[in-house]
C-alpha positions as CSV (number, residue, x, y, z in Angstrom):
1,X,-9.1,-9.9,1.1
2,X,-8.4,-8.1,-2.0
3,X,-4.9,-7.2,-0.6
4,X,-4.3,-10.3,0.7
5,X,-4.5,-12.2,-2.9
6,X,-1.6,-9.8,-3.7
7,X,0.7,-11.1,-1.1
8,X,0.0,-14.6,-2.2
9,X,1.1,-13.8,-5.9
10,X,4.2,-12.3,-6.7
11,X,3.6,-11.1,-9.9
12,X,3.1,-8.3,-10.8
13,X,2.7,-7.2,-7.4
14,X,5.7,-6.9,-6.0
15,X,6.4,-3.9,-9.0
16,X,3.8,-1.8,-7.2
17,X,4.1,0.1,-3.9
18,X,1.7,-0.8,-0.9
19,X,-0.2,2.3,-1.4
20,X,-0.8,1.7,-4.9
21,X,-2.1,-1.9,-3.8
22,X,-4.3,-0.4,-1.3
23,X,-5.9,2.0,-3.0
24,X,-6.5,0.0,-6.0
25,X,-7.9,-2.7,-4.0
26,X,-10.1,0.1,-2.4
27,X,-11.0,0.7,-6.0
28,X,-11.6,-2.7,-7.5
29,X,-13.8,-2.9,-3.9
30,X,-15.7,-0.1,-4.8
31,X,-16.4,-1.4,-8.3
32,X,-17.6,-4.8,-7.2
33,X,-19.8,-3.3,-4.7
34,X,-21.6,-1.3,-6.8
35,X,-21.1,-2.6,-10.5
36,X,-24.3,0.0,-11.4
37,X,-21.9,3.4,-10.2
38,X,-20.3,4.8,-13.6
39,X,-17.7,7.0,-11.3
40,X,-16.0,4.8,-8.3
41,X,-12.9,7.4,-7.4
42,X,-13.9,10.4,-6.4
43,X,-12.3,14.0,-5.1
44,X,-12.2,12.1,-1.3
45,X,-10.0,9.1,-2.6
46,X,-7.6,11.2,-4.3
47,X,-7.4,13.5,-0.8
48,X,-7.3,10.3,1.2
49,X,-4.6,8.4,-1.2
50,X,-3.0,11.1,-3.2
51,X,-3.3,8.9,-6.3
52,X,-5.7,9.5,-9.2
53,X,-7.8,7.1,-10.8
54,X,-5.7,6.9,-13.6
55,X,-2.4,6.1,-11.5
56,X,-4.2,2.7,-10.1
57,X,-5.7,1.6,-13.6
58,X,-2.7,-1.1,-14.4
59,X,-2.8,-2.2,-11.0
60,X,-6.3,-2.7,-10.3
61,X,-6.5,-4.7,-14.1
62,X,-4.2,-7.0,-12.3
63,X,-6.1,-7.3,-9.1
64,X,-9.2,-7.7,-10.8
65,X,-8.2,-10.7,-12.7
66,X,-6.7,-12.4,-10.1
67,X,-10.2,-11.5,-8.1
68,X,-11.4,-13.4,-11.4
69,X,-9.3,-16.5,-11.4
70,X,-9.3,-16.8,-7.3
71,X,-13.0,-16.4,-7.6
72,X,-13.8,-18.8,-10.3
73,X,-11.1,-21.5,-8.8
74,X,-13.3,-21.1,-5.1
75,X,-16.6,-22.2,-6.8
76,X,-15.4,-24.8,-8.6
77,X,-13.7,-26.5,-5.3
């Protein structure tokens, strides 16, 4: 789903690369999941996705407020 938003929106998406997309959506996915976790990318992602937390932070900002406003706009409807 999380992905999917991305292809719907443009911007800023189309600046990133499809792994960075994926793993920050694998990210924001483990965040929302368990909002109580203080760690949520750990030694396995960065083997699985070579990137490190830090490398997905702009990304998943963006992916997470778009989560926001998609969210909020499918209650309201």
């Amino acid at each position: 789903y999380l992905c999917t938003l991305t292809l719907l929106h443009d911007r800023p998406f189309s600046s990133y690369r499809p792994s960075i997309i994926a793993a920050s959506s694998l990210l924001l996915a483990n965040r929302l999941l368990n909002p109580s976790m203080t760690n949520h990318w750990f030694d396995q992602h960065v083997q699985i996705t070579s990137y490190q937390q830090s490398e997905l932070n702009e990304c998943t900002l963006a992916l997470a407020d778009l989560h926001a406003k998609t969210f909020e706009q499918d209650k309201t409807t």
